[in-house]
C-alpha positions as CSV (number, residue, x, y, z in Angstrom):
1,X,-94.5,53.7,-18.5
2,X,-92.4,50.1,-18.0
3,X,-94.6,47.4,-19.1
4,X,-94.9,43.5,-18.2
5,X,-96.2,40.7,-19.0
6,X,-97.6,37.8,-16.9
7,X,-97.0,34.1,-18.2
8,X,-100.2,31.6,-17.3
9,X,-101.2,28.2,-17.1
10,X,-104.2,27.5,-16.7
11,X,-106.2,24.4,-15.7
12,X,-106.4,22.7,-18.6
13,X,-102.8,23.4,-19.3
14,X,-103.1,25.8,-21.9
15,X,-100.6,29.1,-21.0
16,X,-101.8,32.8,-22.0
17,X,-99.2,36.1,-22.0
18,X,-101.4,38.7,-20.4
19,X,-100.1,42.2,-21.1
20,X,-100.0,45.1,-18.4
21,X,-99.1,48.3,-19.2
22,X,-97.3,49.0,-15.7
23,X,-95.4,46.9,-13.4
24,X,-98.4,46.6,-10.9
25,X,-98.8,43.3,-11.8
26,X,-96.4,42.1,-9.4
27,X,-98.0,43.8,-6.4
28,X,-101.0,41.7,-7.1
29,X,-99.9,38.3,-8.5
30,X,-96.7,36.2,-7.4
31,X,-94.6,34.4,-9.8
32,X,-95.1,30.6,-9.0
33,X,-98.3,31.3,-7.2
34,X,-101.3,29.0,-7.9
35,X,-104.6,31.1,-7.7
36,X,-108.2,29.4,-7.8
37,X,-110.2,30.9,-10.9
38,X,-112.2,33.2,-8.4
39,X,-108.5,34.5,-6.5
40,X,-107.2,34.9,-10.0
41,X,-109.8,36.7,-11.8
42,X,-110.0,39.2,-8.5
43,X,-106.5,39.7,-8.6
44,X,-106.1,40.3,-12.4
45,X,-109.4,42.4,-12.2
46,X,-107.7,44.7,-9.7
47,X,-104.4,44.8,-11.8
48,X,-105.5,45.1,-14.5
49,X,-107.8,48.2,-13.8
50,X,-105.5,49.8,-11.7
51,X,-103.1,49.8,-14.5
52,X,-105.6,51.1,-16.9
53,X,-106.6,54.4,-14.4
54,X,-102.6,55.2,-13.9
55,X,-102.3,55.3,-17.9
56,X,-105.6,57.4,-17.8
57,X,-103.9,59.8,-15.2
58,X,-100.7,59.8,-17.0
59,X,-102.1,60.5,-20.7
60,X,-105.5,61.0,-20.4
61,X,-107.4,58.2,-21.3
62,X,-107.4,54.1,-20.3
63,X,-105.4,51.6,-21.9
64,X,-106.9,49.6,-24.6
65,X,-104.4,46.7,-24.1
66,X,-105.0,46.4,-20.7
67,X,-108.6,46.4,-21.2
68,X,-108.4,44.1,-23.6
69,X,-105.6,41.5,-21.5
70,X,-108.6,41.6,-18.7
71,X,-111.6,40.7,-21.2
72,X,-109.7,38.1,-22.5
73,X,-108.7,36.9,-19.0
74,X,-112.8,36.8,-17.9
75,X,-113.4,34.6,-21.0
76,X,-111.0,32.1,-19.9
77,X,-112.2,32.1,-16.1
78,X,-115.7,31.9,-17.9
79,X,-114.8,29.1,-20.2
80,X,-113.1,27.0,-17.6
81,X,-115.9,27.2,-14.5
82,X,-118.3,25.5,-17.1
83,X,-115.9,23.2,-18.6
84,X,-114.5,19.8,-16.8
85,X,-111.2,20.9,-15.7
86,X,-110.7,21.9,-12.6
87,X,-107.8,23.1,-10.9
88,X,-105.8,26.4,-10.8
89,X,-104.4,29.5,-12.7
90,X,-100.6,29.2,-12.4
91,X,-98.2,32.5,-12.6
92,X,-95.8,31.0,-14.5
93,X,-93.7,34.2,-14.6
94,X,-93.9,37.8,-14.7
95,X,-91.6,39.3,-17.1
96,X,-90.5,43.1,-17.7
């Protein structure tokens, strides 16, 4: 399966590479696009998932990365909507 990778800033400027194990990334995120935490984290959430369940229908079970891209993705979103920075999740770039 092609994989990607999605390039982030996030509020407080720090970046993340998120991993996806298929390119369905880009039908939910835009490169350049600024997300609020809450668009973000539904967006990744459905990407995410959606690329897990097409490994699982491929090979037979979900993808581990990708599971582990979206817990890390929720801590962030978690970390930032208690934390004084406020502001957006930027797509930086999404890279095959």
């Amino acid at each position: 399966m092609p994989e990607m990778h999605a390039r982030l800033r996030w509020p407080d400027g720090s970046t993340e590479r998120v991993y996806s194990p298929s390119l369905v990334l880009a039908e939910h995120l835009d490169e350049g696009a600024a997300y609020s935490l809450d668009e973000f984290g539904r967006r990744a959430r459905a990407a995410l998932t959606e690329a897990s369940e097409r490994v699982r229908a491929r090979y037979g079970f979900p993808c581990g990365r990708a599971a582990a891209s979206l817990a890390s993705v929720e801590a962030r979103i978690a970390r930032h909507r208690v934390g004084e920075v406020v502001g957006p999740v930027v797509v930086e770039a999404l890279e095959r």
